[in-house]
TORPA-4810 file (N, C-alpha, C, O; in nm, 3 decimals):
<nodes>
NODE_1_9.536_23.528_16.574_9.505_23.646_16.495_9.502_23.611_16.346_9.442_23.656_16.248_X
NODE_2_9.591_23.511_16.366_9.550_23.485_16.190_9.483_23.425_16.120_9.468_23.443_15.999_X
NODE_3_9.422_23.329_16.201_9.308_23.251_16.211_9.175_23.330_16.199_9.080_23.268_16.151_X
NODE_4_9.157_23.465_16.239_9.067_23.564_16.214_9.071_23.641_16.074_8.975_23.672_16.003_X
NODE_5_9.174_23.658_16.060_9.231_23.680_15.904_9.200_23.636_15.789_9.162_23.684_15.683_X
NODE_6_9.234_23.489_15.850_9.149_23.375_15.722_8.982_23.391_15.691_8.914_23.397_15.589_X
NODE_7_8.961_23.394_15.801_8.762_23.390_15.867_8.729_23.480_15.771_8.649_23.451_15.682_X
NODE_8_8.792_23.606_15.779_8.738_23.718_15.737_8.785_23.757_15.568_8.746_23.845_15.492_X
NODE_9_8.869_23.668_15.555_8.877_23.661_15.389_8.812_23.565_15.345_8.758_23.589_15.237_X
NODE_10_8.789_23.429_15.400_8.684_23.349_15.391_8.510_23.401_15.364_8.437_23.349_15.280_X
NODE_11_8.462_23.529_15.469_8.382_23.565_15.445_8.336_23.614_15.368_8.227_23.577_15.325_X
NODE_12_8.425_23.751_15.304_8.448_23.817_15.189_8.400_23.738_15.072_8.306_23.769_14.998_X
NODE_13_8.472_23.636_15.063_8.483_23.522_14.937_8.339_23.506_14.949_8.278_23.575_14.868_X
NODE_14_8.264_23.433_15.028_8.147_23.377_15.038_8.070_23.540_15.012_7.993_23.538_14.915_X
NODE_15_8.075_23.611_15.049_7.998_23.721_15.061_7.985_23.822_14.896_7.909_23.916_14.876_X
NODE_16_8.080_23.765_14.804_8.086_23.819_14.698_8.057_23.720_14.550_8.055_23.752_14.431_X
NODE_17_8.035_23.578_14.624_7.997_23.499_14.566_7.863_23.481_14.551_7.815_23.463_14.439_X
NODE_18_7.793_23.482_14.658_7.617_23.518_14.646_7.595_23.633_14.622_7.476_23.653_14.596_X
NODE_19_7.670_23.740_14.619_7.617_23.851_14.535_7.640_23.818_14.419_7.534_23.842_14.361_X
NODE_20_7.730_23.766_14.324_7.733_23.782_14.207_7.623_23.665_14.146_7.553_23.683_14.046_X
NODE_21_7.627_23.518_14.245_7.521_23.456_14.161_7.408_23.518_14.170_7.334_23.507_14.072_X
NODE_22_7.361_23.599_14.285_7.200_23.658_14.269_7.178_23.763_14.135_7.063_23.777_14.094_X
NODE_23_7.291_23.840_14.066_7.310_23.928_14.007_7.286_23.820_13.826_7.204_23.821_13.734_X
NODE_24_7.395_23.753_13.854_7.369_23.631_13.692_7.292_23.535_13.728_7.316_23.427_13.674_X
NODE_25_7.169_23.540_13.834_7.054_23.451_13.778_6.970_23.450_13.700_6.956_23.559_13.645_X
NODE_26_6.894_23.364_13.661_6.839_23.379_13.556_6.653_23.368_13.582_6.607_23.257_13.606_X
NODE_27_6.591_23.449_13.576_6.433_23.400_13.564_6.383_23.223_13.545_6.400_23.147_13.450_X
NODE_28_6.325_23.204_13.661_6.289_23.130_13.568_6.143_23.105_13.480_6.033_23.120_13.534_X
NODE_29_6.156_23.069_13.358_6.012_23.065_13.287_5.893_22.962_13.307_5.878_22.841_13.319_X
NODE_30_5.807_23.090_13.302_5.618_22.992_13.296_5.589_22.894_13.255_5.666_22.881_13.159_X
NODE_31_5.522_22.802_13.261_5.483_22.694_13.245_5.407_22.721_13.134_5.372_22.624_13.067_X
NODE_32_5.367_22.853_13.092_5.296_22.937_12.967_5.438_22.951_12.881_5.440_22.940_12.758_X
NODE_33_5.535_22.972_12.946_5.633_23.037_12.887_5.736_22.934_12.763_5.789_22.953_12.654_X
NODE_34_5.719_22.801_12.875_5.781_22.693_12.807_5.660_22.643_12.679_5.684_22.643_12.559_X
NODE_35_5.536_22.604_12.741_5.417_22.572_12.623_5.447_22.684_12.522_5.431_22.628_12.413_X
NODE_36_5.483_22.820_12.496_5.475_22.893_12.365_5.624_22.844_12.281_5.612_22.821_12.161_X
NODE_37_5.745_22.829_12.336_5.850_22.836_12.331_5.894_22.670_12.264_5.982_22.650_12.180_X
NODE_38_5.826_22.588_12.314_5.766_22.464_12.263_5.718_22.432_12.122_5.764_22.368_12.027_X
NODE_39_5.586_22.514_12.150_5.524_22.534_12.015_5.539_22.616_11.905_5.469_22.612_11.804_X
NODE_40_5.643_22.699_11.930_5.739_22.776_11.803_5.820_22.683_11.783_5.804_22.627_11.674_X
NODE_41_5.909_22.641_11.852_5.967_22.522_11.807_5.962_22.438_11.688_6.013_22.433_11.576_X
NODE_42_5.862_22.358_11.778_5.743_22.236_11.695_5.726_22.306_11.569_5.775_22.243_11.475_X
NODE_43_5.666_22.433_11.535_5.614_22.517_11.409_5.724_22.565_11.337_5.705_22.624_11.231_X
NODE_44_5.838_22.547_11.382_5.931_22.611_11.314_5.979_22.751_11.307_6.054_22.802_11.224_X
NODE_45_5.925_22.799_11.405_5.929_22.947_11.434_6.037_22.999_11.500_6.030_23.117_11.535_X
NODE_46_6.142_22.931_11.527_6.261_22.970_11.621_6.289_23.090_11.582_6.336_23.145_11.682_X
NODE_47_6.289_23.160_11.499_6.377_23.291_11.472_6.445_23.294_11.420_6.470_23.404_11.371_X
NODE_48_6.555_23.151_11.376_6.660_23.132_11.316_6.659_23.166_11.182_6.541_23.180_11.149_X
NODE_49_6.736_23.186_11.086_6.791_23.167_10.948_6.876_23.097_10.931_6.985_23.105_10.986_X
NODE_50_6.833_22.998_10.832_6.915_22.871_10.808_7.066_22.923_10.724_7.151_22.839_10.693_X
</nodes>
């Protein structure tokens, strides 16, 4: 019985762990997305203030 115990807190664990990574994944970006992101870069366009 306790061996079922474990299983089932074992599951839990696993079962709240792929929910949360599906929840903090992240997109991933275009092959358009990286070429613009690139070329602001390169141009100096980051957004930043020095």
């Amino acid at each position: 019985m306790l061996a079922y115990g474990c299983i089932a807190v074992l599951f839990l664990f696993v079962a709240s762990q792929a929910v949360l990574y599906w929840v903090r994944r992240k997109a991933t970006p275009s092959p358009a997305d990286i070429d613009a992101r690139l070329v602001s870069i390169v141009n100096g366009e980051s957004g930043r203030t020095p």
